[in-house]
Legacy VTK file of the C-alpha trace (Angstrom):
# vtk DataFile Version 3.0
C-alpha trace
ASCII
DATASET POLYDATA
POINTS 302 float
-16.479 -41.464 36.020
-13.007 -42.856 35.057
-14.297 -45.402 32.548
-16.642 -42.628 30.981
-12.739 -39.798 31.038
-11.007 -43.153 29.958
-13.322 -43.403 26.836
-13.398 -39.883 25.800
-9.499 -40.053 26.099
-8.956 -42.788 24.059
-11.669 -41.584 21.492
-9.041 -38.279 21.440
-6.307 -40.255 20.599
-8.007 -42.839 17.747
-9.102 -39.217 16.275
-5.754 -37.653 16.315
-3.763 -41.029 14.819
-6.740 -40.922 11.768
-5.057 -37.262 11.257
-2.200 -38.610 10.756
-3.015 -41.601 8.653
-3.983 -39.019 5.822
-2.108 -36.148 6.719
-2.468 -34.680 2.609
-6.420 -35.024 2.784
-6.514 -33.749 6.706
-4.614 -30.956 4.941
-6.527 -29.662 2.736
-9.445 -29.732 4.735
-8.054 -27.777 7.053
-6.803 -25.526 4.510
-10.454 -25.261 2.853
-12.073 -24.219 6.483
-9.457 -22.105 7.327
-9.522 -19.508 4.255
-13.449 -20.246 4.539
-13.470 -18.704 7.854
-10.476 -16.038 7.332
-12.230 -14.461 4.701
-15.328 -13.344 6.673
-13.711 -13.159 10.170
-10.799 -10.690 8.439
-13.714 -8.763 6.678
-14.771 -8.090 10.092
-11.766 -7.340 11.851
-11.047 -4.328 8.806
-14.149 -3.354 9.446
-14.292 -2.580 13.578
-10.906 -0.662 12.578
-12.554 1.288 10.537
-15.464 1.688 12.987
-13.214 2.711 16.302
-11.079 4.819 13.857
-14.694 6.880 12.810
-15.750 6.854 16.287
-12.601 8.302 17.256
-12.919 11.415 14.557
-16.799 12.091 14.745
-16.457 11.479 18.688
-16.922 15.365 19.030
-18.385 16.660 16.011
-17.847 20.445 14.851
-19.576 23.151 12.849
-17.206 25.027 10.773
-18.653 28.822 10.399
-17.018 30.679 7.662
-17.672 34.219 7.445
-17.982 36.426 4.109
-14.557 37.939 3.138
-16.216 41.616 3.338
-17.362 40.990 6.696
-16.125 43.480 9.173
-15.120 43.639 12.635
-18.735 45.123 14.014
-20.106 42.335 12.167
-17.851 39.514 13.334
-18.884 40.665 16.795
-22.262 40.367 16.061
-22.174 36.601 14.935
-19.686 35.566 18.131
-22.168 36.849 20.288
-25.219 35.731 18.352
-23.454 31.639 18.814
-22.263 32.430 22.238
-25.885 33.034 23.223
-27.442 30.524 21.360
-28.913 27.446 23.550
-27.614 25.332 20.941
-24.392 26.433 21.206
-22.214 24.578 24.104
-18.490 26.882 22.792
-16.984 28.891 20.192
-13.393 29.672 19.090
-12.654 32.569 16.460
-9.882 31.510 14.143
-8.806 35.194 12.259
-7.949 34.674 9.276
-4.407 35.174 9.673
-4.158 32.698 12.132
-5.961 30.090 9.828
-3.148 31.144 7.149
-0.467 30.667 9.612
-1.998 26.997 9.921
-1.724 26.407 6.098
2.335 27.607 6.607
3.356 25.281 9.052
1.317 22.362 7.011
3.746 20.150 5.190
3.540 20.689 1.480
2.175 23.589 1.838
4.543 26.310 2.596
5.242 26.643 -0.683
2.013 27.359 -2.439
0.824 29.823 0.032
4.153 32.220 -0.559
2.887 32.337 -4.021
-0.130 34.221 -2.508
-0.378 37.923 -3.308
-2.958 38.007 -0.269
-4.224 35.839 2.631
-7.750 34.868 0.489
-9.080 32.706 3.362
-11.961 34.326 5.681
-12.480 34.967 9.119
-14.380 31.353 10.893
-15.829 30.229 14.014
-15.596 26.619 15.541
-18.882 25.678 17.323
-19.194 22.862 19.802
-22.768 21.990 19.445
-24.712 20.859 22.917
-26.558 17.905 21.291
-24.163 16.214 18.972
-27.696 14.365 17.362
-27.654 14.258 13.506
-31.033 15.598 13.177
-29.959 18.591 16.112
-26.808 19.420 14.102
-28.116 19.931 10.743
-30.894 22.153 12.061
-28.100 24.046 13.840
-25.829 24.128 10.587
-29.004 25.147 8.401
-30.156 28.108 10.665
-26.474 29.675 11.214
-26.039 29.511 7.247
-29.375 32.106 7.335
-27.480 34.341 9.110
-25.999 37.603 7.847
-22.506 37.367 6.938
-22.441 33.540 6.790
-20.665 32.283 3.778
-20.763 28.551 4.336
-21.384 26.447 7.280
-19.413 22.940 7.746
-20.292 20.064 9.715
-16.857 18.420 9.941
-18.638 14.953 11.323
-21.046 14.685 8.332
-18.727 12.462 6.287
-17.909 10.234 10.012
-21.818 9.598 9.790
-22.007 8.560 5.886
-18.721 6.421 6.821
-20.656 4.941 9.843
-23.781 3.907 7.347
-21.373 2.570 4.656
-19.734 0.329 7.602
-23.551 -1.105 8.923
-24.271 -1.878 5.096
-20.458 -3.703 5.141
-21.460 -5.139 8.318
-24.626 -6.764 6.610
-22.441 -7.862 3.948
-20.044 -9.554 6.132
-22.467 -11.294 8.619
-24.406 -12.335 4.743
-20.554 -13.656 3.926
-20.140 -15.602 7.253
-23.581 -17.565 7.305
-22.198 -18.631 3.721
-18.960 -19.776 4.619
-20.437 -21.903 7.598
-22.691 -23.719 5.499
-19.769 -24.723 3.267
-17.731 -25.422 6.667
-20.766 -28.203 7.629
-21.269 -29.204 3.967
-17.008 -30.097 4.139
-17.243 -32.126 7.118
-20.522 -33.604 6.265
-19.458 -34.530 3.469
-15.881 -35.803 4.702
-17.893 -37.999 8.144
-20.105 -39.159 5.513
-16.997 -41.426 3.588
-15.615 -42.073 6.700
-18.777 -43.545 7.895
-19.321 -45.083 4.369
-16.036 -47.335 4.996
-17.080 -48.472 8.198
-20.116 -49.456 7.609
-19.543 -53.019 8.221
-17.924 -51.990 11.553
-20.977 -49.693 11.969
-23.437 -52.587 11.975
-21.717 -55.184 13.717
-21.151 -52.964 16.715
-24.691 -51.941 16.710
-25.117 -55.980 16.746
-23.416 -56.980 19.504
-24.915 -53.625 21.641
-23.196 -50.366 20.987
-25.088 -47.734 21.301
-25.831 -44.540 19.364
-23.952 -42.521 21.409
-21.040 -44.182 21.675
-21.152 -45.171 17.726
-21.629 -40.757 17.422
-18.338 -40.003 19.655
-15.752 -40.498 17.102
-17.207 -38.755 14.584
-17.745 -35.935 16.793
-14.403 -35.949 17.656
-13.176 -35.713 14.467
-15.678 -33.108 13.015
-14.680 -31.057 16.285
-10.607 -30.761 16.168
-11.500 -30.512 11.897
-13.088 -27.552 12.542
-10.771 -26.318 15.594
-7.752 -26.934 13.011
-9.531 -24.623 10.839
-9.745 -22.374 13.194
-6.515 -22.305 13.975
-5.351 -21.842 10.415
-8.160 -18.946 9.846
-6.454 -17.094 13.063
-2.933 -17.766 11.620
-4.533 -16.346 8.038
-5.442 -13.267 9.551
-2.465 -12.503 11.999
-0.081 -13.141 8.901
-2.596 -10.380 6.399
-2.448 -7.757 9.232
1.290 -7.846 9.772
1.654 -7.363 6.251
-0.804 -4.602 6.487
0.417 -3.020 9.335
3.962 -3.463 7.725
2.584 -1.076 4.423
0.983 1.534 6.664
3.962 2.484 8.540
5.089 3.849 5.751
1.409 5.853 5.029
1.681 6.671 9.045
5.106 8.923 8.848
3.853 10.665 5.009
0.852 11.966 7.120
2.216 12.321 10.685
-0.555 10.131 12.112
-0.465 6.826 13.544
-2.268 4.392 11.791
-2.368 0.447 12.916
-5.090 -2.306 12.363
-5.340 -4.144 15.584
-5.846 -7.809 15.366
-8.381 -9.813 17.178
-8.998 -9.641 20.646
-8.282 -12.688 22.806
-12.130 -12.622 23.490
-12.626 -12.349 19.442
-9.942 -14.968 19.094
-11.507 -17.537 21.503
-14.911 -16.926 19.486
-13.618 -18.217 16.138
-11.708 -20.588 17.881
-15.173 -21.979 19.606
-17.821 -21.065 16.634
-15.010 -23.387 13.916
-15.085 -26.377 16.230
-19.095 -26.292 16.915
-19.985 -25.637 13.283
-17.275 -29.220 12.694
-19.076 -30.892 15.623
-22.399 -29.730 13.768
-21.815 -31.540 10.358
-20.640 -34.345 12.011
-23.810 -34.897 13.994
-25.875 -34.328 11.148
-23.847 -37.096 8.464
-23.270 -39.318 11.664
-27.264 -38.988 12.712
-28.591 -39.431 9.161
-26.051 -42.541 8.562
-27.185 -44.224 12.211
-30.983 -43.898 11.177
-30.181 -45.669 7.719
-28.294 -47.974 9.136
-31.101 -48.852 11.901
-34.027 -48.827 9.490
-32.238 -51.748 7.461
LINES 1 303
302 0 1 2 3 4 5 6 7 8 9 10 11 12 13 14 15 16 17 18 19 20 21 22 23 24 25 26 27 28 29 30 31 32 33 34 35 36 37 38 39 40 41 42 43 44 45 46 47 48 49 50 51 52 53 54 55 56 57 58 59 60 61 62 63 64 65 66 67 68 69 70 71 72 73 74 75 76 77 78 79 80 81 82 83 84 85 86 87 88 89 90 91 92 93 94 95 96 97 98 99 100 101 102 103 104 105 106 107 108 109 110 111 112 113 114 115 116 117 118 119 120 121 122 123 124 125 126 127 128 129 130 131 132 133 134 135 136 137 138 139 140 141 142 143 144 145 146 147 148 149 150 151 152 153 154 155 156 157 158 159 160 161 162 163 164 165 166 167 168 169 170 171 172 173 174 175 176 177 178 179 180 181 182 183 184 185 186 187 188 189 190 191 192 193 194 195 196 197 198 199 200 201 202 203 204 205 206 207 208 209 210 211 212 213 214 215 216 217 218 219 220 221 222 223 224 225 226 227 228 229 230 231 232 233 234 235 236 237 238 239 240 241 242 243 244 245 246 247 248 249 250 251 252 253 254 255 256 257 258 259 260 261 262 263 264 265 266 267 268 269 270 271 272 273 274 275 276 277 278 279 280 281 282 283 284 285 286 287 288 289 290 291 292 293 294 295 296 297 298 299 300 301
């Protein structure tokens, strides 16, 4: 057990010194996998912002009843207790129309263009919580209500959350297409970069295979070094995307105060981070095998 640590160990080290013995090549090969991997893995971080920011607006979606402007009181009685009873229907809230004016006041910006008014023109509305907040359920429920007498327009306020949601799954798609890419040019780079390596020690190669060396133990250095490659990629890709969202988050302060809202992309999760972290080094340890394995069968057929 301490000769097999001992080898690994020293393996490690021989990896780490051939770093260092072409630190400008090492360099940009880290650079290469690391904007490889940043560009996909940042795609997907924007992306499940945009997705808990959705699900956090359409979380409980609304129909918006507005009622005609020559709708009276008998008749805005009728329609409360029409939605009140219907099984549909889960609660309402009447906003008058002065109150929804009152609204537009206190809005910033806005003060200003409603004193222009010569009268309040906005109607009397009702805000429905629908029982089953089901696509399907809530367009039926927005298409019957509109039938109604004294219905000028019904609004379902989630309807662009949903079209949002679908533009994210086709994004998604993209960005999983994107990522499958990338990793085949992360293999092809350290295939590619094992196979020279291999190439100049060929010589070694065969007289260690001569005097008993086995496949395995020919493999671990290669391994090695496709492995940290592709962990040093990582590393950069992580470092990539930490730096673009602090520069992001950096402009959207200023977007956050001009709409009173708090908006903040929130980097990756330690779980998220550990992934790229783990999925860089395998897909280095992966081209690795496959130059190192197609080399060691050459090399034996000879």
């Amino acid at each position: 057990m301490r000769a097999w640590l001992w080898h690994h160990l020293d393996t490690l080290v021989t990896t780490f010194a051939r770093f260092a013995r072409t630190p400008v090549a090492t360099l940009f090969n880290v650079g290469v996998i690391g904007i490889a991997l940043a560009l996909p893995a940042g795609f997907y971080v924007v992306l499940d912002n945009l997705r808990g920011f959705a699900g956090t607006l359409a979380s409980d979606p609304q129909l918006s009843v507005f009622l005609a402007l020559d709708a009276g009181r008998a008749r805005v009685e009728e329609i409360e207790a029409r939605l009140k009873r219907h099984p549909g229907v889960r609660g309402v809230r009447f906003v008058s129309r002065d109150e929804a004016l009152k609204e537009i006041k206190a809005s910033p910006g806005l003060a200003d263009v409603v004193e222009t008014l010569s009268q309040n023109p906005l109607p009397d509305a009702f805000v429905v919580q629908p029982r089953d907040t089901a696509p399907q359920a809530l367009e039926k429920l927005r298409d019957e209500v509109n039938r109604w007498p004294g219905i000028a327009h019904v609004q379902l306020d989630a309807a662009w959350a949903r079209r949002l949601e679908a533009g994210l799954k086709l994004a998604r798609l993209v960005a999983g297409l994107l990522a499958a890419l990338f990793a085949f040019a992360l293999v092809a780079v350290t295939f590619n970069t094992v196979r020279l390596q291999i190439l100049t020690r060929r010589e070694e190669i065969e007289v260690a295979k001569l005097v008993g060396a086995t496949d395995p133990f020919i493999r671990r250095p290669f391994l090695y070094f496709g492995a940290l490659q592709g962990l040093a990629g990582g590393l950069v890709a992580w470092g990539i995307i930490w730096t673009g969202l602090l520069l992001l988050n950096g402009g959207l302060t200023e977007l956050s105060q001009l709409y009173g809202t708090p908006i903040e992309l929130k980097h990756l999760t330690t779980a998220d981070s550990a992934s790229l972290l783990a999925f860089s080094a395998w897909l280095g340890w992966l081209g690795a095998w496959l130059s190192v394995n197609r080399h060691l069968a050459q090399i034996t057929s000879r």
